[in-house]
Biopython code that builds the backbone (N, CA, C, O; Angstrom):
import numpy as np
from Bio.PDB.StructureBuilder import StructureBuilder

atoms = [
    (1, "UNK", "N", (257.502, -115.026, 4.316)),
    (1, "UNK", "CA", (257.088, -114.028, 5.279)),
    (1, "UNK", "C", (257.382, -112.616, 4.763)),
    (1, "UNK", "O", (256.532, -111.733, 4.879)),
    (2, "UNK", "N", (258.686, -112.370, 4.142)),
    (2, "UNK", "CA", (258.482, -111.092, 3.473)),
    (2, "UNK", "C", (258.207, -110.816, 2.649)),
    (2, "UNK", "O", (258.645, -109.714, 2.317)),
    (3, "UNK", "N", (257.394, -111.452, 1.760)),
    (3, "UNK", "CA", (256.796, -111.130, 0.191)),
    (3, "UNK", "C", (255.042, -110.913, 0.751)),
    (3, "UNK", "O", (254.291, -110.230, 0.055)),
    (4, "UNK", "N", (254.624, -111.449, 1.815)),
    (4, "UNK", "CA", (253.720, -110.743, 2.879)),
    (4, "UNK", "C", (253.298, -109.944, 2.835)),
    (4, "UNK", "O", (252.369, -109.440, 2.203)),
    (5, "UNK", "N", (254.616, -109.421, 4.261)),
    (5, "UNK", "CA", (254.934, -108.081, 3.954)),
    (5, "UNK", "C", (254.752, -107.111, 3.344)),
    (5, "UNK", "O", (254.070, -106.099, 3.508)),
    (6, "UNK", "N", (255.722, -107.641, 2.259)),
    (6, "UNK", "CA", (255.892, -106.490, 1.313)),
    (6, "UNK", "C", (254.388, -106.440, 0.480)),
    (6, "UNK", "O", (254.049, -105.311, 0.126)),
    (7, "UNK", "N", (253.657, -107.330, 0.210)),
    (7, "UNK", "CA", (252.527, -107.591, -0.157)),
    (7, "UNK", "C", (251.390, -106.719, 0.787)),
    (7, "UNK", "O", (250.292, -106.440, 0.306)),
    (8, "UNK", "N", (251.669, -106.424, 1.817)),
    (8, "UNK", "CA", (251.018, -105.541, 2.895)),
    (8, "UNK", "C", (250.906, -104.316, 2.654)),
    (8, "UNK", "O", (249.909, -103.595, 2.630)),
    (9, "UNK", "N", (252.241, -104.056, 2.432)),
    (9, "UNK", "CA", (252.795, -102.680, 2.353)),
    (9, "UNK", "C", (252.014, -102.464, 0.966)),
    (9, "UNK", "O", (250.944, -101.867, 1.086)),
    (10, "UNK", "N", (252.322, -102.793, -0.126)),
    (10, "UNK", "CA", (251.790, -102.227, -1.434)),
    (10, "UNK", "C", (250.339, -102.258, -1.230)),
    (10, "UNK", "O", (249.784, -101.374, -1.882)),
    (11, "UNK", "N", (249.371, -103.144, -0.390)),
    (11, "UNK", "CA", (247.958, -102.734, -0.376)),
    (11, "UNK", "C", (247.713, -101.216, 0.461)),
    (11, "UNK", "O", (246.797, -100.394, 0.441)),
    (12, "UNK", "N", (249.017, -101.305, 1.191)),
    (12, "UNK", "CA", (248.598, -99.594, 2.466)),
    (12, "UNK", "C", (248.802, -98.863, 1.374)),
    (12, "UNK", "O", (247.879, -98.075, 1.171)),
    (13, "UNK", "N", (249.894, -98.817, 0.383)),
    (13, "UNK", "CA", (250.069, -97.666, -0.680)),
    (13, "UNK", "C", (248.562, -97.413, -0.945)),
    (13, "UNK", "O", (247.772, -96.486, -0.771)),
    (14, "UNK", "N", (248.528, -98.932, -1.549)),
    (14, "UNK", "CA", (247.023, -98.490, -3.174)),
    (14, "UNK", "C", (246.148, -98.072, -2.414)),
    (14, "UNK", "O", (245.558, -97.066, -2.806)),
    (15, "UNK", "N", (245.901, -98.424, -1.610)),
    (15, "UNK", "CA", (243.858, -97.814, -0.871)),
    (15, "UNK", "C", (244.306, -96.226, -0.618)),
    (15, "UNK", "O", (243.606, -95.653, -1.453)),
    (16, "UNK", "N", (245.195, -95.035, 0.167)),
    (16, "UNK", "CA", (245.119, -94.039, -0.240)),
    (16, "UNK", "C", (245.074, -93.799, -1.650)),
    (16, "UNK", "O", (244.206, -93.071, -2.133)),
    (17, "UNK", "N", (245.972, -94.377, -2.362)),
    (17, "UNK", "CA", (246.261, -93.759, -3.811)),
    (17, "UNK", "C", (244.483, -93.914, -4.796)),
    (17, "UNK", "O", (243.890, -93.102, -5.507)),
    (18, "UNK", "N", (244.205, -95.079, -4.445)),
    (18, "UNK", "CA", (242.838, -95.096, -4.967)),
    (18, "UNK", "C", (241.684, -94.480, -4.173)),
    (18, "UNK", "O", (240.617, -94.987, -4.519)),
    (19, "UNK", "N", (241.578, -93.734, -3.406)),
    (19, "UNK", "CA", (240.998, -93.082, -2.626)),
    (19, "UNK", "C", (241.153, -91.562, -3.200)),
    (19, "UNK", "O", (240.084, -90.974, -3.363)),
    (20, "UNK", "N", (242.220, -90.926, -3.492)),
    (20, "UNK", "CA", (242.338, -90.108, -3.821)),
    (20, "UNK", "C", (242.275, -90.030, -5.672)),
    (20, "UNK", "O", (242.023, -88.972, -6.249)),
    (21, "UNK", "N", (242.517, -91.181, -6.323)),
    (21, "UNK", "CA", (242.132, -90.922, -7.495)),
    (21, "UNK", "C", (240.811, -90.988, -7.947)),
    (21, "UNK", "O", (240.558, -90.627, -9.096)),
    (22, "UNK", "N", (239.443, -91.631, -6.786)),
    (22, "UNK", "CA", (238.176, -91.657, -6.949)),
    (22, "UNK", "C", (238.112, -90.353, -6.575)),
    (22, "UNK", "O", (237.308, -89.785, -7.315)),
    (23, "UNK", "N", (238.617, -89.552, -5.711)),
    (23, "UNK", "CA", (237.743, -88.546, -5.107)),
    (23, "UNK", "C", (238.366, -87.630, -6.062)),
    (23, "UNK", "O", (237.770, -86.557, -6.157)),
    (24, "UNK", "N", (239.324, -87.753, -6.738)),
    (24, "UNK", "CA", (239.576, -85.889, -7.763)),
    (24, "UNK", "C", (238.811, -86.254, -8.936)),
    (24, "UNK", "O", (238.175, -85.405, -9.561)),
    (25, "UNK", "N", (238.857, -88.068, -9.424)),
    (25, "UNK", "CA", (237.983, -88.092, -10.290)),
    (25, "UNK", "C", (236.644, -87.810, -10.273)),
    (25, "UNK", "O", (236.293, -87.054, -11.179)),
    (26, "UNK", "N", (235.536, -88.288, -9.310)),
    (26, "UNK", "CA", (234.601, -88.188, -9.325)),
    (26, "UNK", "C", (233.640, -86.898, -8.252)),
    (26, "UNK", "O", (232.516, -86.428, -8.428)),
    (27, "UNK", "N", (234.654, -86.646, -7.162)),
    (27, "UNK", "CA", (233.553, -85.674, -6.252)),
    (27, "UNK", "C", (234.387, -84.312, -6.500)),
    (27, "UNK", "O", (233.952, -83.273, -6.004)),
    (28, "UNK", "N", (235.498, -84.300, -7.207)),
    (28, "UNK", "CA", (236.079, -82.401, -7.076)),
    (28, "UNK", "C", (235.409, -81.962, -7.810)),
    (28, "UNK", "O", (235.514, -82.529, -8.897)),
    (29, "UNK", "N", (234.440, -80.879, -7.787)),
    (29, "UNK", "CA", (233.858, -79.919, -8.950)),
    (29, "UNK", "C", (235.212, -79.441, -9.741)),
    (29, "UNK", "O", (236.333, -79.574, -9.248)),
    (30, "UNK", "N", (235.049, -79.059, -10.599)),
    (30, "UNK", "CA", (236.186, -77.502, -11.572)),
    (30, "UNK", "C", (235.371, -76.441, -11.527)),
    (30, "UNK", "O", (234.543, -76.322, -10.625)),
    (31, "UNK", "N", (235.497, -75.664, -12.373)),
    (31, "UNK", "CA", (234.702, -74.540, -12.286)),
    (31, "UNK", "C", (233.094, -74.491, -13.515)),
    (31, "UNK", "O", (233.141, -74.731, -14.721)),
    (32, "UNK", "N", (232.266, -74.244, -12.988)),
    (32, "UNK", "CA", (230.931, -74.533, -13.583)),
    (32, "UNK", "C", (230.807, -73.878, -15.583)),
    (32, "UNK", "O", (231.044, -72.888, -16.275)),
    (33, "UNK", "N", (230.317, -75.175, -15.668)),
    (33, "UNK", "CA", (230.475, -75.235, -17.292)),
    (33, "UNK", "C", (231.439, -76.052, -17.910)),
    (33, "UNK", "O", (231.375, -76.458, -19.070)),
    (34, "UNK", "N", (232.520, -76.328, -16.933)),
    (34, "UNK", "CA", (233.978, -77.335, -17.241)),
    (34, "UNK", "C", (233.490, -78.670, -17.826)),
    (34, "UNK", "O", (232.545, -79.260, -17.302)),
    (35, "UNK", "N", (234.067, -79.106, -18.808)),
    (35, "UNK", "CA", (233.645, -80.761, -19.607)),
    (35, "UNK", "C", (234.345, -81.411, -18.418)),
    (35, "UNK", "O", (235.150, -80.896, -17.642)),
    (36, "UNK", "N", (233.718, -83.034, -18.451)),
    (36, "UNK", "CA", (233.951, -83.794, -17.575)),
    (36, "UNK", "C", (235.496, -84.386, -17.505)),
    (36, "UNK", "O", (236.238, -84.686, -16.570)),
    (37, "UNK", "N", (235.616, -84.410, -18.916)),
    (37, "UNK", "CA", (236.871, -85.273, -19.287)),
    (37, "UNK", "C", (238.065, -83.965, -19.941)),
    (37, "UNK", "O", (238.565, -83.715, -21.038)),
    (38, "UNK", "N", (238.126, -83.419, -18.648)),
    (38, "UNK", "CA", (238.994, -82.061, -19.075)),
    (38, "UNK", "C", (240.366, -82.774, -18.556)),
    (38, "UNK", "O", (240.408, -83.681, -17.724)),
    (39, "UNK", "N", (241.670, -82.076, -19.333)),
    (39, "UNK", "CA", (242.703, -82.758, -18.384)),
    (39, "UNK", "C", (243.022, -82.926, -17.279)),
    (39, "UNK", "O", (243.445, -83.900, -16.657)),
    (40, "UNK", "N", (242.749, -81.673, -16.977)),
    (40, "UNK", "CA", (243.116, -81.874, -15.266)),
    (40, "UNK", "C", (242.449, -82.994, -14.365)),
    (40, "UNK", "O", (242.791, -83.572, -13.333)),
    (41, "UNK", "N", (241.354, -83.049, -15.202)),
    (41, "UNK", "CA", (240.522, -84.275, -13.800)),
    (41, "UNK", "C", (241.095, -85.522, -14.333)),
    (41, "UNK", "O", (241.514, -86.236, -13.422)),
    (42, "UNK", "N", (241.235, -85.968, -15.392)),
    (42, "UNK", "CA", (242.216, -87.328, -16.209)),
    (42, "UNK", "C", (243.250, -86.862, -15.488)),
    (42, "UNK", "O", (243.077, -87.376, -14.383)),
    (43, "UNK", "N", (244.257, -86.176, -15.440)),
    (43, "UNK", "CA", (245.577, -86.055, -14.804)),
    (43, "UNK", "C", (245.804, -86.320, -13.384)),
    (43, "UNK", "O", (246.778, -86.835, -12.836)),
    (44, "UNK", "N", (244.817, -85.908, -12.944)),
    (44, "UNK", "CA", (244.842, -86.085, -11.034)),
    (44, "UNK", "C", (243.676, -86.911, -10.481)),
    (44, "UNK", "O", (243.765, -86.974, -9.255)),
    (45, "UNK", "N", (242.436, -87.673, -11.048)),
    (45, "UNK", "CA", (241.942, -88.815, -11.174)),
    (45, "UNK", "C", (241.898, -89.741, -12.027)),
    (45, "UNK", "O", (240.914, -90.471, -11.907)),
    (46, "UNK", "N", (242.275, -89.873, -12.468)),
    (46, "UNK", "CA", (242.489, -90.926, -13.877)),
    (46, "UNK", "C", (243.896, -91.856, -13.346)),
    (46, "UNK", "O", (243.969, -93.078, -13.215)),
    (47, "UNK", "N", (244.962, -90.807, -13.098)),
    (47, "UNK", "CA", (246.778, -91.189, -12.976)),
    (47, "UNK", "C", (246.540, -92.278, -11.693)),
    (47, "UNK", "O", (246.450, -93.490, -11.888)),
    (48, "UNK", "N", (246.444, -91.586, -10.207)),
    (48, "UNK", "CA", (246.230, -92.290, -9.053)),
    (48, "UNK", "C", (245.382, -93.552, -9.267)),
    (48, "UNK", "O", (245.728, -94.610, -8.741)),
    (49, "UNK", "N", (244.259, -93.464, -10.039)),
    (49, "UNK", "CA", (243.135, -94.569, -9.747)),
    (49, "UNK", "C", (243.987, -95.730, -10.665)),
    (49, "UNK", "O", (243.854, -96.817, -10.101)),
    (50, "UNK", "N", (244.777, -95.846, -11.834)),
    (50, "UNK", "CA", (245.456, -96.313, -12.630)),
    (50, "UNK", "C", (246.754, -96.687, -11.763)),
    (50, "UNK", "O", (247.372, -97.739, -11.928)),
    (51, "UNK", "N", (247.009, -95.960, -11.064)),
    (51, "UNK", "CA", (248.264, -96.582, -10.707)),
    (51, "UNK", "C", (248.168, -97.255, -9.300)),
    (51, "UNK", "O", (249.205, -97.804, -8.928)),
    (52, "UNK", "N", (246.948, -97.309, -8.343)),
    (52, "UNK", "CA", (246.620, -97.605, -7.635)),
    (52, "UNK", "C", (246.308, -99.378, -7.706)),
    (52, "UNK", "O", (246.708, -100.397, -7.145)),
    (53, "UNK", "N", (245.166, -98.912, -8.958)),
    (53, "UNK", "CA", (245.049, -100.885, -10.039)),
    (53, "UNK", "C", (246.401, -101.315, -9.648)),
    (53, "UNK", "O", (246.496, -102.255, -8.859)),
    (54, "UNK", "N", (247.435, -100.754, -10.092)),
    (54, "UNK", "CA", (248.642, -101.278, -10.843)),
    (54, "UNK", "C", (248.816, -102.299, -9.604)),
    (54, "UNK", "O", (248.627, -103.500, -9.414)),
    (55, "UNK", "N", (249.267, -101.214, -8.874)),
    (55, "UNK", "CA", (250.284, -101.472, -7.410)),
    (55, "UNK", "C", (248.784, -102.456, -6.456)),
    (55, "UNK", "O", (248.706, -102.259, -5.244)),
    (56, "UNK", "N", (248.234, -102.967, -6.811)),
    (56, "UNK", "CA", (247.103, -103.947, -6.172)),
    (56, "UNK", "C", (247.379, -105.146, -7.275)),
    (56, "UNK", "O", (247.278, -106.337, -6.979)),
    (57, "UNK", "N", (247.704, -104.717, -8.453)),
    (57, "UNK", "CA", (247.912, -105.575, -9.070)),
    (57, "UNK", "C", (249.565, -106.364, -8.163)),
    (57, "UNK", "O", (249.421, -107.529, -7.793)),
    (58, "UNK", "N", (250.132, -106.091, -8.048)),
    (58, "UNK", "CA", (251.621, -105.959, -8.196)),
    (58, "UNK", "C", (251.462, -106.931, -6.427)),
    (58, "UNK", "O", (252.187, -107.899, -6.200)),
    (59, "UNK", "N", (250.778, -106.599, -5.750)),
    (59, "UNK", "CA", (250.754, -106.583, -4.200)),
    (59, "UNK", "C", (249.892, -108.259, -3.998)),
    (59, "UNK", "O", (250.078, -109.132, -3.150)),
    (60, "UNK", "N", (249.044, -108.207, -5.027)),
    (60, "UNK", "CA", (248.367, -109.858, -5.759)),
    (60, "UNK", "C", (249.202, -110.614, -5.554)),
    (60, "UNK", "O", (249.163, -111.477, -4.678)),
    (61, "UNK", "N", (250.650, -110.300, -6.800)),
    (61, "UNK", "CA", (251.251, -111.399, -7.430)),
    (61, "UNK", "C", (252.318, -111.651, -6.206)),
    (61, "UNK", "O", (252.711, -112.787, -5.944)),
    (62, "UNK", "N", (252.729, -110.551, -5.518)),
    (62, "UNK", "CA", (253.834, -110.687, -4.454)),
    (62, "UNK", "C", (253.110, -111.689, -3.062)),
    (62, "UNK", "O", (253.845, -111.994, -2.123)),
    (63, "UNK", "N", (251.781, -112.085, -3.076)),
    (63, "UNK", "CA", (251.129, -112.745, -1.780)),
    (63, "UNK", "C", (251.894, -113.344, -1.734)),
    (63, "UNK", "O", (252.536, -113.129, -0.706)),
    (64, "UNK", "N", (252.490, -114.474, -2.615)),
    (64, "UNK", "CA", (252.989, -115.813, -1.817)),
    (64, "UNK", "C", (253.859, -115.869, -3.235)),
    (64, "UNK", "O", (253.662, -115.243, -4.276)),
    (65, "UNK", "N", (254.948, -116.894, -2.886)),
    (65, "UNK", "CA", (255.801, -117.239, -3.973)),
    (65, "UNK", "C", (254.688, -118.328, -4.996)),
    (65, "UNK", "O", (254.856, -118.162, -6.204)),
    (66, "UNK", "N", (254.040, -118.964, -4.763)),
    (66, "UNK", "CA", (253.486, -119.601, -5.407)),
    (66, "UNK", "C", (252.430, -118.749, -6.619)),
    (66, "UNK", "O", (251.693, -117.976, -6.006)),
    (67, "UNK", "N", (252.272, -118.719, -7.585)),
    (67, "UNK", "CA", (252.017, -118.185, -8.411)),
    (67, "UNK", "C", (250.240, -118.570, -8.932)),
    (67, "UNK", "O", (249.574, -118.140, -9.873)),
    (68, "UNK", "N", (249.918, -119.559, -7.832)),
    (68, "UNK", "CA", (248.360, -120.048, -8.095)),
    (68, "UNK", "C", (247.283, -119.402, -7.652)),
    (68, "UNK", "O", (247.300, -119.174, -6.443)),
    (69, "UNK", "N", (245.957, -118.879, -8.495)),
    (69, "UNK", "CA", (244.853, -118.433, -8.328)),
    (69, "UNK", "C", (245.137, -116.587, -7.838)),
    (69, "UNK", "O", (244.511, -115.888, -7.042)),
    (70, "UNK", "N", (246.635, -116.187, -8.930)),
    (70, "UNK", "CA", (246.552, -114.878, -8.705)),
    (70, "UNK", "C", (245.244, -113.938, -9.307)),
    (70, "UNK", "O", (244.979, -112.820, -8.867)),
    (71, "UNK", "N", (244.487, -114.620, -10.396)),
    (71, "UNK", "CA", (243.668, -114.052, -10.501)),
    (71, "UNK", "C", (242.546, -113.534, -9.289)),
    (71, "UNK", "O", (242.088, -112.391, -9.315)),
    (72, "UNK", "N", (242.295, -114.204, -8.578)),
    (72, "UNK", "CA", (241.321, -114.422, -7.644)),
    (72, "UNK", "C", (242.015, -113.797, -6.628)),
    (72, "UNK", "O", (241.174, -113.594, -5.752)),
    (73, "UNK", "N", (243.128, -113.363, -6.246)),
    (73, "UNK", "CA", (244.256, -112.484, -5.423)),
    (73, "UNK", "C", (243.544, -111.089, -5.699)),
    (73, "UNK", "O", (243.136, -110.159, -5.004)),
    (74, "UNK", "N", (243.579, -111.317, -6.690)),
    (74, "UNK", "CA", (243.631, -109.604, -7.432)),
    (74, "UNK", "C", (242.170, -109.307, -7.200)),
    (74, "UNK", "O", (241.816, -108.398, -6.449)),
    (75, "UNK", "N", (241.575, -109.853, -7.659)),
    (75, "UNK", "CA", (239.590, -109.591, -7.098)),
    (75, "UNK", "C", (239.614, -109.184, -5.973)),
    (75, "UNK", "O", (239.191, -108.048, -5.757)),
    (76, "UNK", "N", (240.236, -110.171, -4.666)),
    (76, "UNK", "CA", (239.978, -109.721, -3.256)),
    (76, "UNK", "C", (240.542, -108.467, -2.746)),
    (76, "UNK", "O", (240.094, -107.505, -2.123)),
    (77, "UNK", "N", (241.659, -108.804, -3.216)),
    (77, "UNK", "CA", (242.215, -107.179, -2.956)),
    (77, "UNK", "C", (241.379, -105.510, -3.262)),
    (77, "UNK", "O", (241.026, -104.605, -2.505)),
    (78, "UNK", "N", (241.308, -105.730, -4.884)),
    (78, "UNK", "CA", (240.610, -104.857, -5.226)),
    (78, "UNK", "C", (239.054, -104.827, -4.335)),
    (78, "UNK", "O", (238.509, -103.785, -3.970)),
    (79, "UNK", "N", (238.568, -106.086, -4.121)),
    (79, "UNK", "CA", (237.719, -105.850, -3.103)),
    (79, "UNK", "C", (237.229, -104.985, -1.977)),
    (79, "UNK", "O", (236.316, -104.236, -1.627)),
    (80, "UNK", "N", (238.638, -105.653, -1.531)),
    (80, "UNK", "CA", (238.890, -104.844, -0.062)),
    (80, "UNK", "C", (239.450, -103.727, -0.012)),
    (80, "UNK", "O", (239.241, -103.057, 0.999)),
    (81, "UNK", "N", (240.242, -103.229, -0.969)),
    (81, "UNK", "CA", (240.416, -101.771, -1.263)),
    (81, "UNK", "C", (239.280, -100.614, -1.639)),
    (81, "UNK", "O", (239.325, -99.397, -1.457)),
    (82, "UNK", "N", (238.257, -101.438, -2.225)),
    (82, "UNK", "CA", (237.283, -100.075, -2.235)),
    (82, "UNK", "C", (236.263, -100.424, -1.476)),
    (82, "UNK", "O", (235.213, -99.784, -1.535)),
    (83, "UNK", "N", (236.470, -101.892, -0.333)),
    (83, "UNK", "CA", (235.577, -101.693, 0.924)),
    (83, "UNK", "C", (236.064, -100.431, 1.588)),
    (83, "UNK", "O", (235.358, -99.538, 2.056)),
    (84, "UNK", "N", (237.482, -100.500, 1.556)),
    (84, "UNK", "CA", (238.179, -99.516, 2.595)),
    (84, "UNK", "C", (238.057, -98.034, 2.301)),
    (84, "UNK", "O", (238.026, -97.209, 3.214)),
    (85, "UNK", "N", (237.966, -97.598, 0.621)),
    (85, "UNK", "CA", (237.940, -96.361, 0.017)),
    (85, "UNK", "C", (236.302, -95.899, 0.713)),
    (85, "UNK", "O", (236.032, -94.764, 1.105)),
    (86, "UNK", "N", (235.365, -97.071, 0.736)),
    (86, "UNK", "CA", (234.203, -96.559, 0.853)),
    (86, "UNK", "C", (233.157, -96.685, 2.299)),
    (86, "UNK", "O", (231.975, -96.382, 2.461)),
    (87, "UNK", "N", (234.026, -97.181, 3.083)),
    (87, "UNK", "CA", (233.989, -97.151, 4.733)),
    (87, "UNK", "C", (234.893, -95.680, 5.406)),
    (87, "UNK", "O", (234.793, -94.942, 6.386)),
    (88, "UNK", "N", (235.886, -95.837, 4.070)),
    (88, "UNK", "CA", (236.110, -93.970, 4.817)),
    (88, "UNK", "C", (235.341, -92.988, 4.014)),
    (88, "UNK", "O", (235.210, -91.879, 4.532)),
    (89, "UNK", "N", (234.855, -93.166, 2.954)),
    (89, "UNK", "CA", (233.352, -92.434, 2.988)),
    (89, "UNK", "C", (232.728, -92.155, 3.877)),
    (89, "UNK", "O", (232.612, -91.170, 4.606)),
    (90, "UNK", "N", (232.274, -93.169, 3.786)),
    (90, "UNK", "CA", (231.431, -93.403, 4.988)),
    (90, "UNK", "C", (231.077, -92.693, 6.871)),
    (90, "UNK", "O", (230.180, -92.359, 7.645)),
    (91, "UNK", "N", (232.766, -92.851, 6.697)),
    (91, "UNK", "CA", (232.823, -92.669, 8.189)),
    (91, "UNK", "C", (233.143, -90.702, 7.731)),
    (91, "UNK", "O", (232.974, -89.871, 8.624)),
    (92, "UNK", "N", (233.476, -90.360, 6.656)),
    (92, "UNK", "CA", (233.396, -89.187, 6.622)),
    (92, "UNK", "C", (232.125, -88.386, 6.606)),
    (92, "UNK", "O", (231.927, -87.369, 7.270)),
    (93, "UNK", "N", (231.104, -89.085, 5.589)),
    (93, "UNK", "CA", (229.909, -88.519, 5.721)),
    (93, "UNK", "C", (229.130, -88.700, 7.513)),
    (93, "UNK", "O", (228.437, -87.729, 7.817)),
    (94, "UNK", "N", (229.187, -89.361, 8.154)),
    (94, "UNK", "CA", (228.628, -89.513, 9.279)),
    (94, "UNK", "C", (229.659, -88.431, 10.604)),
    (94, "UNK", "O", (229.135, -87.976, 11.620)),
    (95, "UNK", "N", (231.078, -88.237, 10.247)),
    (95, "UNK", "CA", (231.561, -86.937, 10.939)),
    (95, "UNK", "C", (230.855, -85.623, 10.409)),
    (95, "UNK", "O", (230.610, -84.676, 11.157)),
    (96, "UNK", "N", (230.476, -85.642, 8.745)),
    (96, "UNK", "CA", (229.818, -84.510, 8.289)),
    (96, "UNK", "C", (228.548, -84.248, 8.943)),
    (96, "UNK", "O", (228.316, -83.236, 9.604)),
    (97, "UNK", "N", (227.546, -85.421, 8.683)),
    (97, "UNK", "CA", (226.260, -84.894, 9.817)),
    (97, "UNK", "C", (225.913, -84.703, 10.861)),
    (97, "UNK", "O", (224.949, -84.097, 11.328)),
    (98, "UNK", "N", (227.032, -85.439, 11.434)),
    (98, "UNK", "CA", (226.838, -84.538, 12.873)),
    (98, "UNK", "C", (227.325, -83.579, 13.481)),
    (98, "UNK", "O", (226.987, -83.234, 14.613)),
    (99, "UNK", "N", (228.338, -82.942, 12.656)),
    (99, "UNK", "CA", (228.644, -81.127, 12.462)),
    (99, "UNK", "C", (227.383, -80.281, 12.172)),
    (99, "UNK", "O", (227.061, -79.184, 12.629)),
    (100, "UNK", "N", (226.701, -81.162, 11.209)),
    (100, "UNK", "CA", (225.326, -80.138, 10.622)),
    (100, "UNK", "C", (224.482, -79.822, 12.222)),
    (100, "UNK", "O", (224.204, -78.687, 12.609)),
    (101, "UNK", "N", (224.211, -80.944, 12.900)),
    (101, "UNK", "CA", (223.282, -81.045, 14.209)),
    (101, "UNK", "C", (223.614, -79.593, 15.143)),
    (101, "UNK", "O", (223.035, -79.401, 16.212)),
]
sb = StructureBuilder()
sb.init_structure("model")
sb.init_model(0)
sb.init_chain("A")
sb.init_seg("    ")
for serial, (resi, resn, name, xyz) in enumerate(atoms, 1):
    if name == "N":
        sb.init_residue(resn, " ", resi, " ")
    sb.init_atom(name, np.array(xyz, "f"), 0.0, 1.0, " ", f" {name:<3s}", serial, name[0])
structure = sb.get_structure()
């Protein structure tokens, strides 16, 4: 029951942390003319989205003491972590258009 838990807890970490390492990686502009693969965007999307894997990785192996079909742990998770990264998209773009109205 508490490796669960604690298995709970490390998926609430990763979905912000990977949420925020998609969005500095891929939607922050820099300033126009900036290369893609400048440090700063590796440093503050690259780090989170990497360590986000990790700790989904980590949150896999902690499901259950039993150590079977962690591969297939780790798929669902990651699954459901960027269902979740991309349902709050989602639900952000649809607060955005109806500000525009």
């Amino acid at each position: 029951m508490q490796l669960k838990a604690l298995s709970g807890g490390l998926f609430i970490v990763a979905v912000p942390l990977l949420y925020y390492g998609v969005t500095m990686l891929l939607l922050v502009p820099g300033y126009p003319g900036e290369h893609y693969l400048s440090v700063g965007r590796l440093l503050y999307g690259g780090g989170p989205t990497l360590a986000s894997i990790a700790v989904i990785v980590l949150a896999a192996k902690t499901w259950s003491a039993r150590r079977v079909h962690v591969q297939s742990r780790i798929a669902v998770l990651l699954l459901l972590a960027t269902l979740c990264v991309l349902g709050f998209y989602g639900l952000l773009y649809l607060i955005a258009a109806r500000q525009v109205r």
